[in-house]
C-alpha positions as CSV (number, residue, x, y, z in Angstrom):
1,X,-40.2,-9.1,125.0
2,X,-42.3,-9.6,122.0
3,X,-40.7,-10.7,118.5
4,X,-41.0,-7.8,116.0
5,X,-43.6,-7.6,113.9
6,X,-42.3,-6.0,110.4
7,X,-45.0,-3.9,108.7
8,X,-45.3,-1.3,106.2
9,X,-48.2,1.1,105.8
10,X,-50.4,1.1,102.4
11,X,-52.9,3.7,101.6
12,X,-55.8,1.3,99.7
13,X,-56.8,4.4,97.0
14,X,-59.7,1.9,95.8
15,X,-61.4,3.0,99.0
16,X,-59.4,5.6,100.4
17,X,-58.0,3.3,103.6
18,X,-55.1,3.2,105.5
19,X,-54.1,-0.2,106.9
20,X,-50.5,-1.8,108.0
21,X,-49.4,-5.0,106.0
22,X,-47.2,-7.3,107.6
23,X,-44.6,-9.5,106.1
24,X,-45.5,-13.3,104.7
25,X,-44.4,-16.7,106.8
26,X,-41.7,-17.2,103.8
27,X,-40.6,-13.3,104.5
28,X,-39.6,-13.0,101.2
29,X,-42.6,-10.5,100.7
30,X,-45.1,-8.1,102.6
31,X,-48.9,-9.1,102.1
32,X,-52.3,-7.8,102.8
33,X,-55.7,-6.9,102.1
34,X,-57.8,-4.0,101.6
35,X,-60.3,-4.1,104.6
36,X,-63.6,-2.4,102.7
37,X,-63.2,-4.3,99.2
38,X,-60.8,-7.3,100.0
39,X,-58.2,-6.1,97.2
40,X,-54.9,-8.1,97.6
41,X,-51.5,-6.1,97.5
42,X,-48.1,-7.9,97.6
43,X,-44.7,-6.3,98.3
44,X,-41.9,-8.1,97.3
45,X,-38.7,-7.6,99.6
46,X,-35.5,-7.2,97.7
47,X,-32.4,-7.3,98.1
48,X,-31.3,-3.0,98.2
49,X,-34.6,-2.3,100.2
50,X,-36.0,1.0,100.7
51,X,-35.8,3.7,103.6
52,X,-39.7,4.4,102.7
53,X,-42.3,2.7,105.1
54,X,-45.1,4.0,103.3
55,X,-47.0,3.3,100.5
56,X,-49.9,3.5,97.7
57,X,-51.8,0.6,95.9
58,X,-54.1,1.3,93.4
């Protein structure tokens, strides 16, 4: 079997795109980029969570 690959989905509103971000190597964090304009978005992991997989970054 695969190892599990965490993600959460962002909606990039700079330029209207959906893409999955995936957690960081320290996995204290999830981290990606906007595909069009390269914008970076960091989600910090804490310690109550969250049952929401989706998100928006401005």
């Amino acid at each position: 079997m695969a190892p599990e690959n965490k993600f959460i989905g962002i909606l990039f509103e700079c330029c209207n795109i959906y893409r999955r971000i995936y957690v960081n190597r320290e996995k204290n964090a999830y981290e990606g980029k906007c595909p069009k304009c390269n914008r970076e978005v960091k989600v910090k992991i804490g310690a109550e969570g969250t049952e929401s997989r989706f998100f928006s970054a401005q």
